[in-house]
ROVEXRO-87410 format. One line per field, with one value per residue: residue number from 0; residue in three letters; chain; x, y, z of N, C-alpha, C, O in turn. Coordinates in nm, 2 decimals, always signed. Layout:
BEGIN
num = c(NUM_...);
residuo = c(ALA_...);
cadena = c(A_...);
n_x = c(X_...);
n_y = c(Y_...);
n_z = c(Z_...);
ca_x = c(X_...);
ca_y = c(Y_...);
ca_z = c(Z_...);
c_x = c(X_...);
c_y = c(Y_...);
c_z = c(Z_...);
o_x = c(X_...);
o_y = c(Y_...);
o_z = c(Z_...);
This chain:
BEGIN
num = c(0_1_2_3_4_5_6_7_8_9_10_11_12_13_14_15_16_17_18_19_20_21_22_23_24_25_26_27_28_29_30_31_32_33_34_35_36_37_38_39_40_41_42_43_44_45_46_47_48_49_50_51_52_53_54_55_56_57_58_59_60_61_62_63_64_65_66_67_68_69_70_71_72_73_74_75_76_77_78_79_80_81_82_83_84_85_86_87_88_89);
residuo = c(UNK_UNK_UNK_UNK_UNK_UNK_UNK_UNK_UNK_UNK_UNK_UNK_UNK_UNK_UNK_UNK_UNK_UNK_UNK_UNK_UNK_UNK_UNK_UNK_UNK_UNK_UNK_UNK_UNK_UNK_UNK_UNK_UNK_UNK_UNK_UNK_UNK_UNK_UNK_UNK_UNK_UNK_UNK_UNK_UNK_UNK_UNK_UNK_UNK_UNK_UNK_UNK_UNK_UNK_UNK_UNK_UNK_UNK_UNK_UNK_UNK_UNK_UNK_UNK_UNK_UNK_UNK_UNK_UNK_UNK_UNK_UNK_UNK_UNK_UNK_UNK_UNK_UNK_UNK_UNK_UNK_UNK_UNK_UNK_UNK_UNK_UNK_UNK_UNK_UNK);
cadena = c(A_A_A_A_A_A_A_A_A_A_A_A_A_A_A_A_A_A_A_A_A_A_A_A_A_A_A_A_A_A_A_A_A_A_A_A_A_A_A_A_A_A_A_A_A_A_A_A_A_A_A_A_A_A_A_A_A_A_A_A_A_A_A_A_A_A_A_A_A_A_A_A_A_A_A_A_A_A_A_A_A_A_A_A_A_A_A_A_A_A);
n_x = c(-4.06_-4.36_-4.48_-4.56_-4.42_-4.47_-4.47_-4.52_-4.77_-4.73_-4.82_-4.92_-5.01_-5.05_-5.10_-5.35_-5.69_-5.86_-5.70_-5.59_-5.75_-5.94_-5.69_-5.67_-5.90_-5.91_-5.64_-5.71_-5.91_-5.79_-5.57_-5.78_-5.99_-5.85_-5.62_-5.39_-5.08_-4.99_-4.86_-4.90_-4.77_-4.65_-4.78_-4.71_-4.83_-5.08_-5.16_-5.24_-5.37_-5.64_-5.65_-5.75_-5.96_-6.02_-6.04_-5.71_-5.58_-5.26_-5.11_-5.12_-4.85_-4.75_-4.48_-4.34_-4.32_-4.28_-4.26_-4.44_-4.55_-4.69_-4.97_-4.86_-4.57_-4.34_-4.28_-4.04_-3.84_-3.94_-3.93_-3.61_-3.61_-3.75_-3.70_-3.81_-4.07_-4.41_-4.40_-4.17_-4.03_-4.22);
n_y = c(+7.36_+7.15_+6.83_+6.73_+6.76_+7.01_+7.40_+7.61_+7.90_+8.21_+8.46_+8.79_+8.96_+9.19_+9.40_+9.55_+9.64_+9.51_+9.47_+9.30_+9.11_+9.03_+8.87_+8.68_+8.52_+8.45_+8.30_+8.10_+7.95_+7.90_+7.66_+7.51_+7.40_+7.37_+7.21_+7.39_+7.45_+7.78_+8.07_+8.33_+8.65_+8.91_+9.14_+8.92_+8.96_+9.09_+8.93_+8.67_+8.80_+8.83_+8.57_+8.44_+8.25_+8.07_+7.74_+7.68_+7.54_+7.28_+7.36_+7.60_+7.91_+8.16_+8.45_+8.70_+9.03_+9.32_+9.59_+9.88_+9.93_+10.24_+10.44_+10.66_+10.62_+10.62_+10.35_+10.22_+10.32_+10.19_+9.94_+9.95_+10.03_+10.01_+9.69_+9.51_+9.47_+9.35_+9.29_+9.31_+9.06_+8.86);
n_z = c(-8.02_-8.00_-7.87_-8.04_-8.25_-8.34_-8.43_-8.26_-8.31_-8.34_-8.16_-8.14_-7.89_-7.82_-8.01_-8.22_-8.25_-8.10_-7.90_-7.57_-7.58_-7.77_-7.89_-7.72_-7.68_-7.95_-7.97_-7.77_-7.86_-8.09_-7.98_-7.81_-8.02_-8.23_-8.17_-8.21_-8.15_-7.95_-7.94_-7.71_-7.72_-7.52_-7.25_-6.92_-6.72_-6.75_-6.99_-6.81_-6.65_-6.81_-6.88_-6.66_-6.46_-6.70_-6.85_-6.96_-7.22_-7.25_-7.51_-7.47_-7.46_-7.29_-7.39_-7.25_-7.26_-7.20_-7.29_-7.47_-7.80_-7.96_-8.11_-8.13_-8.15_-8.38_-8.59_-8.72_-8.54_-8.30_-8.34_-8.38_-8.06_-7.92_-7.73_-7.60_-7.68_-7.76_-8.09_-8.16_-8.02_-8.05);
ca_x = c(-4.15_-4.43_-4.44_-4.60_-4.37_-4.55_-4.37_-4.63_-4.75_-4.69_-5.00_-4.89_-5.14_-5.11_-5.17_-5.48_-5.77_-5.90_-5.62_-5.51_-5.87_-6.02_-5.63_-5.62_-5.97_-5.84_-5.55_-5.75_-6.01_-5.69_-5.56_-5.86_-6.03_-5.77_-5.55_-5.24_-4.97_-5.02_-4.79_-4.93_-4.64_-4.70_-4.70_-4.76_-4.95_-5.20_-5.22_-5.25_-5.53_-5.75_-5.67_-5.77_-6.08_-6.00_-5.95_-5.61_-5.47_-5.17_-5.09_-5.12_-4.82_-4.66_-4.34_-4.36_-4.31_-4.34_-4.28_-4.55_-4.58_-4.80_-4.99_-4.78_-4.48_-4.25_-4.28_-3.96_-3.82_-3.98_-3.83_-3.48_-3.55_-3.83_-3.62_-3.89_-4.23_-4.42_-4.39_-4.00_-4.01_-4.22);
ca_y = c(+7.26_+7.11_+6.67_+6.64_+6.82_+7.15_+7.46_+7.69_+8.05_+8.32_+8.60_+8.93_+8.95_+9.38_+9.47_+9.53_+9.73_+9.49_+9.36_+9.23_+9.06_+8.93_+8.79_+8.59_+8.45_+8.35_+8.17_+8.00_+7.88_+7.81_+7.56_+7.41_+7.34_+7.31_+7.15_+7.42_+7.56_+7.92_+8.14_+8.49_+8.77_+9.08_+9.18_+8.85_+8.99_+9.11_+8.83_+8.57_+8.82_+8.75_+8.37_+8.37_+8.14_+7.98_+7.60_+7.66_+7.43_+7.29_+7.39_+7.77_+7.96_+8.36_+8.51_+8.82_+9.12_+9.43_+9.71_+9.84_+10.02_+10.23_+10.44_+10.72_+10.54_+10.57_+10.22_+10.20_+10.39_+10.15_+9.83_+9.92_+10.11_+9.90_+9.55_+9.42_+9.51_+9.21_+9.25_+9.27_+8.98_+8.78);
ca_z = c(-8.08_-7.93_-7.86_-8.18_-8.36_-8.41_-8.38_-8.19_-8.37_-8.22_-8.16_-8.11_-7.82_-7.75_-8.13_-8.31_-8.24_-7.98_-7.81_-7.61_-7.51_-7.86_-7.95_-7.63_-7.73_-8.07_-7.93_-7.65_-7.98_-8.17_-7.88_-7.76_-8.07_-8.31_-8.12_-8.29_-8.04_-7.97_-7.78_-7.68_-7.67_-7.46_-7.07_-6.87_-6.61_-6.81_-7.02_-6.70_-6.59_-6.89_-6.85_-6.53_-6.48_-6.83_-6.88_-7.05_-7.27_-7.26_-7.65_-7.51_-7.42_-7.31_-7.37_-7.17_-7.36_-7.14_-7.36_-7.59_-7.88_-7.94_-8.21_-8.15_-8.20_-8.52_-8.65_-8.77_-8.46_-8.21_-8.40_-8.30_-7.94_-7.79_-7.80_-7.54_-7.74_-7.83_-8.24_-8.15_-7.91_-8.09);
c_x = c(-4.23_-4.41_-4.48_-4.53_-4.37_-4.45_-4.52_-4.63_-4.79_-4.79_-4.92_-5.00_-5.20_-5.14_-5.26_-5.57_-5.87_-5.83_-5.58_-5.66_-5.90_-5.88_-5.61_-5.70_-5.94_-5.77_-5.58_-5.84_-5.89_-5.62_-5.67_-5.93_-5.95_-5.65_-5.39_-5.19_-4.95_-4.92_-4.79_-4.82_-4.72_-4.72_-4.82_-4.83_-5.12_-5.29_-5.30_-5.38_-5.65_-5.77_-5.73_-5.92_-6.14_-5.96_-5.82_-5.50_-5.32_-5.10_-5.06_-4.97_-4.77_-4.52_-4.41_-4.29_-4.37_-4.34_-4.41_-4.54_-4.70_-4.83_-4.97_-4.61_-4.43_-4.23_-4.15_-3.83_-3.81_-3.94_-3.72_-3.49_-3.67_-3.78_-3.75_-4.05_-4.29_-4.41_-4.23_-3.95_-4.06_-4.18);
c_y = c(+7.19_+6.91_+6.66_+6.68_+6.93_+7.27_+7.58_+7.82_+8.11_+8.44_+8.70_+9.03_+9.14_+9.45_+9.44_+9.64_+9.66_+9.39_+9.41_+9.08_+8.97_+8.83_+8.70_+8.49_+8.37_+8.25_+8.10_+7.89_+7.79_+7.68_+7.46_+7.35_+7.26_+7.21_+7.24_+7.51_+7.64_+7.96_+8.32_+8.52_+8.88_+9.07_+9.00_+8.87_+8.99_+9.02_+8.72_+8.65_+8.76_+8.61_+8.30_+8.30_+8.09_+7.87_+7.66_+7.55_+7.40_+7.34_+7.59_+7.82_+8.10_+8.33_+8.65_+8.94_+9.26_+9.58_+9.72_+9.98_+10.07_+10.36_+10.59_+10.74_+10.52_+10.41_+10.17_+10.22_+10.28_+10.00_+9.81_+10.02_+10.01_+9.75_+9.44_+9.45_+9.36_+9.18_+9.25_+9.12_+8.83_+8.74);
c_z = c(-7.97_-7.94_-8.00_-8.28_-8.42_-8.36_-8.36_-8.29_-8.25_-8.22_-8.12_-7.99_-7.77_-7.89_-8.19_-8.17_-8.13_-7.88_-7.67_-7.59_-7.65_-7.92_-7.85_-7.62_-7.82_-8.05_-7.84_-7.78_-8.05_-8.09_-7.88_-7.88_-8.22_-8.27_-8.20_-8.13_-8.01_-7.85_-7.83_-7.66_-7.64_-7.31_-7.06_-6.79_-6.64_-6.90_-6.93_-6.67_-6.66_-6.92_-6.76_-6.53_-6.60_-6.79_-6.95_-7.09_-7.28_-7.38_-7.62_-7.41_-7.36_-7.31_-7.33_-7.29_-7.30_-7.21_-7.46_-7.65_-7.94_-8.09_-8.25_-8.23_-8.34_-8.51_-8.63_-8.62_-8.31_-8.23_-8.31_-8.13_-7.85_-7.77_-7.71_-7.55_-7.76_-8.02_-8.26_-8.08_-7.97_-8.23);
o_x = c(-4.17_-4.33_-4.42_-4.56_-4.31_-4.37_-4.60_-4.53_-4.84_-4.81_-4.85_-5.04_-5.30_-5.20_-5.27_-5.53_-5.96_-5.87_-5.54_-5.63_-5.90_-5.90_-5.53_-5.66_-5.95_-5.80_-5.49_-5.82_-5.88_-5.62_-5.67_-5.94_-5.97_-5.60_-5.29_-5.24_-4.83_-4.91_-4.74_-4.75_-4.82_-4.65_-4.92_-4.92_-5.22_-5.41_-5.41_-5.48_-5.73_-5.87_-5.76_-5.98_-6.26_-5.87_-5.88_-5.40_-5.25_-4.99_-5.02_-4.96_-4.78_-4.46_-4.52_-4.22_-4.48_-4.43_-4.46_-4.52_-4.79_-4.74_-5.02_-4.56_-4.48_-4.16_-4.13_-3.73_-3.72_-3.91_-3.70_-3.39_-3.66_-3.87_-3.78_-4.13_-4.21_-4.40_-4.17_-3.83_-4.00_-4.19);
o_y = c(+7.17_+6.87_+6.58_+6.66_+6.95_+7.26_+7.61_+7.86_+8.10_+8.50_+8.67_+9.14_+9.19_+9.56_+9.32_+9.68_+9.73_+9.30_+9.53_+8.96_+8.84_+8.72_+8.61_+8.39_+8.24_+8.14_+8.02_+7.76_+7.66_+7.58_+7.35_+7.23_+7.16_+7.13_+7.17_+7.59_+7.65_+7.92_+8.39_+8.45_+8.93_+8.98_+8.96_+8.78_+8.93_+9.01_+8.67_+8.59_+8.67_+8.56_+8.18_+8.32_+8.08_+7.87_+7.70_+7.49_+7.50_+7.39_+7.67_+7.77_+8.17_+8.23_+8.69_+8.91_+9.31_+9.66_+9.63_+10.09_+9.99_+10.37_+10.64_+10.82_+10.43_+10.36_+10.09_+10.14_+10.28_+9.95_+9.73_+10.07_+9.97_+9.68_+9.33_+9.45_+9.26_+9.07_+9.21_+9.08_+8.73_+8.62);
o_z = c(-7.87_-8.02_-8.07_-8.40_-8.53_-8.26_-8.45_-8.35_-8.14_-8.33_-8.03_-8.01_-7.72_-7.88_-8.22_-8.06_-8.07_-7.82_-7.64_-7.58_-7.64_-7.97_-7.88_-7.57_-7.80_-8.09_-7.81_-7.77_-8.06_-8.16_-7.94_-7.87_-8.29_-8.35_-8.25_-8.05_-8.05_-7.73_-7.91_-7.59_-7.70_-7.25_-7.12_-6.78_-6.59_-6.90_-6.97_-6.66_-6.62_-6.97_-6.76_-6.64_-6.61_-6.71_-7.05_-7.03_-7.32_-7.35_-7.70_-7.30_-7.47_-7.27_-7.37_-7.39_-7.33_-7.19_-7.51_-7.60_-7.98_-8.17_-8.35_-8.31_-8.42_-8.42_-8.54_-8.61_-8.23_-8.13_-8.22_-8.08_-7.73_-7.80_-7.74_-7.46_-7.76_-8.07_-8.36_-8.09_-7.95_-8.27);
């Protein structure tokens, strides 16, 4: 939970069709202008790169999440064997 009480959402920041780039925009918009608590899941590195020479608000967080699944990947399959994906993590 965040000071005001809020309990941050969580972005799935390596899935979708243009991630992890347009979800890391979203939750920078969702932060800065909404003022709601956002915490990107998915590899830190990578996220931190596309942060890099962003104001980031305090409201934005990561959980690291180095595994990824991908669109090969049995769904169901990738649930119980990837434990460190970000749609498992977060």
């Amino acid at each position: 939970m965040t000071a005001r009480g809020q309990k941050p959402i969580a972005l799935d920041a390596m899935g979708g069709d243009r991630a992890p780039e347009e979800i890391v925009q979203g939750g920078l918009r969702a932060a800065r202008e909404l003022g709601i608590p956002v915490c990107l899941v998915g590899d830190r590195p990578r996220l931190e790169s596309l942060l890099s020479g962003e104001t980031v608000p305090d409201g934005l967080t990561i959980e690291h999440a180095p595994e990824t699944v991908t669109m090969e990947d049995h769904a169901a399959e990738s649930v119980r064997r990837k434990l460190q994906s970000s749609i498992v993590v977060g």
